[in-house]
Structure formats: C-alpha cells, structure tokens
C-alpha positions in Angstrom: 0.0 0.0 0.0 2.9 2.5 0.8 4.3 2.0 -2.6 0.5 2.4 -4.0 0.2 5.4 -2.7 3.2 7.8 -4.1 2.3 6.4 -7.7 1.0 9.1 -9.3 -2.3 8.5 -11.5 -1.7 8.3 -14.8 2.0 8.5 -14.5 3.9 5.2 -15.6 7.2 6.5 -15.1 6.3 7.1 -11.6 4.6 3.7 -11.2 8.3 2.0 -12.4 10.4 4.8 -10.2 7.8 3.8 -7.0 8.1 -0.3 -7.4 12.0 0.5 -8.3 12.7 2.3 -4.9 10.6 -0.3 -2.9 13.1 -3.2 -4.7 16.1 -1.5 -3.8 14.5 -0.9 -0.3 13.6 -4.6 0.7 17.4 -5.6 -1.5 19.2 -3.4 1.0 17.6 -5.8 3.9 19.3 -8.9 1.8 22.7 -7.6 2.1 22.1 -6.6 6.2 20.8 -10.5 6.6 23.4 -12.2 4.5 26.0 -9.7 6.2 24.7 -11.2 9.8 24.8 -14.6 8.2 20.8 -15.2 8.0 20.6 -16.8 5.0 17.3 -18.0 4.8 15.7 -14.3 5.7 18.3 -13.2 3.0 16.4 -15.9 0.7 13.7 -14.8 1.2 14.4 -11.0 1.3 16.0 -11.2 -2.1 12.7 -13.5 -3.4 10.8 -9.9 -2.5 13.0 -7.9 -4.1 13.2 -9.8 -7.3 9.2 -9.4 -7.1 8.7 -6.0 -7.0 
C-alpha cells in the first residue's frame, strides 16, 4: 500500500520509479541479513526484491 500510494495516477514513469525504490528498499535488507549470516531471511528477502 505505501508503494500504492506515491504512484502518481496516470504516470507510468512514476509507477516503475515507485516499485523500483521499494526493490532497492527490501534488497538493501538482503545484504544486512546475508551480512549477519541469515541466509534463509536473506532468501527470502531477495525473493521480494526480485518481485517487485
């Protein structure tokens, strides 16, 4: 919903730029899990990532 909601109507640059910046958001917790040696919440972090 939080990404939803700065998409601007109308705009499909916006809509890429919005699901972009939520990727790059939810990769950045992949790198602090594998960092800290979580692999499986870095599995499954990066499986998000890869989705939006």
């Amino acid at each position: 919903m939080a990404t939803a909601e700065r998409i601007v109507e109308g705009d499909y640059e916006s809509w890429h730029d919005e699901w972009l910046a939520t990727a790059d958001l939810v990769f950045a917790d992949v790198q602090q899990a594998s960092d800290a040696g979580h692999t499986a919440s870095a599995r499954d972090a990066f499986v998000r990532a890869s989705n939006y």
